[in-house]
N, C-alpha and C positions, 0 to 999 in steps of 0.2 A: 389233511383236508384237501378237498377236488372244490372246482369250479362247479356246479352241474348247470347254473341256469342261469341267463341273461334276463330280465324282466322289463318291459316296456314302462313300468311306473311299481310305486310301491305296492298299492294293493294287486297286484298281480303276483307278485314277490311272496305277498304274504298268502293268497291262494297256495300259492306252488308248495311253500313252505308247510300250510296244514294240511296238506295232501301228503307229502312225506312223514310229517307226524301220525297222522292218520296211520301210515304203513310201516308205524317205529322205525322209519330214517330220521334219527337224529343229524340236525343240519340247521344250519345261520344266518341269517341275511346281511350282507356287508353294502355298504354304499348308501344305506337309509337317508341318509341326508345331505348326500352330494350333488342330485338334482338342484340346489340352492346356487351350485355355482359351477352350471354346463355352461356359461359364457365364457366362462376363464380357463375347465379343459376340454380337452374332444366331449362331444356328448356321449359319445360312447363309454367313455368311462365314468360318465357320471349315472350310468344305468344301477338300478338295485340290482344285486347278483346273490342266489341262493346255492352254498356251498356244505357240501356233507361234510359230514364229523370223520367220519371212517370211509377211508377209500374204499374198503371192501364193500359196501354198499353204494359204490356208483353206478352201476351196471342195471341194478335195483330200482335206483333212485331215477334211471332214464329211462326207465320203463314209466313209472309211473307217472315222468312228464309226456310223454308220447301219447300214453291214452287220454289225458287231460286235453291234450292239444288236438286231439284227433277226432273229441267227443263230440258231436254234432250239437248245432244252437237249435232249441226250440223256440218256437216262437208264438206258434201257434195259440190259441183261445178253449176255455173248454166253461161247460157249465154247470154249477152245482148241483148235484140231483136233490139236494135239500130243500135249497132255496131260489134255484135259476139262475143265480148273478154270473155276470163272467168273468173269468178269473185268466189268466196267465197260465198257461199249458204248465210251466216249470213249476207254479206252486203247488205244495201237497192238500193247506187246508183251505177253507175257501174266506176271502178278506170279508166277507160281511157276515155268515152265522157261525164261524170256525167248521164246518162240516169237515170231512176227508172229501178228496177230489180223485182217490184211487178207484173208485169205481166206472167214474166217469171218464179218467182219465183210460185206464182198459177198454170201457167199451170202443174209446174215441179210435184207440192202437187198431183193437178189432178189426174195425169198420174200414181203416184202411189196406 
């Protein structure tokens, strides 16, 4: 087993972690519950840390944190061609008639 990842909190840990699943890198999250007592050691080590099964998929495994890391935030607003409401660039369906938002969300790409 390798190190591969430091995590700022657990659900980042656990991001990291279903991205490698995602990629069948079998791998673990240690420290889940050491944040409870960063006063007593370094905080550093009371960080969640996601470690691979198989060294031979580290190499792998930091790729697919790199693109994670590297993947640009949307932020942006877009509108349902359904119904009109506005929605969150990042969601696919729209929160008020479930419509899809990939049409709109294309055109939006388009346009710029």
């Amino acid at each position: 087993m390798k190190k591969l990842y430091s995590a700022n909190n657990l659900m980042e840990a656990q991001i990291v972690l279903d991205l490698l699943e995602h990629a069948y890198i079998p791998a673990r999250i240690f420290n889940q519950y050491a944040q409870g007592v960063a006063g007593e050691i370094p905080f550093t080590h009371a960080y969640p840390e996601v470690w691979v099964v198989r060294d031979e998929d580290f190499e792998r495994g930091k790729h697919v944190i790199e693109t994670y890391e590297n993947t640009p935030v949307r932020t942006g607003n877009v509108h349902c061609p359904s119904c009109g409401e506005e929605n969150p660039e990042n969601f696919q369906l729209c929160w008020k008639c479930g419509s899809g938002l990939e049409i709109a969300l294309y055109r939006k790409n388009a346009a710029e």
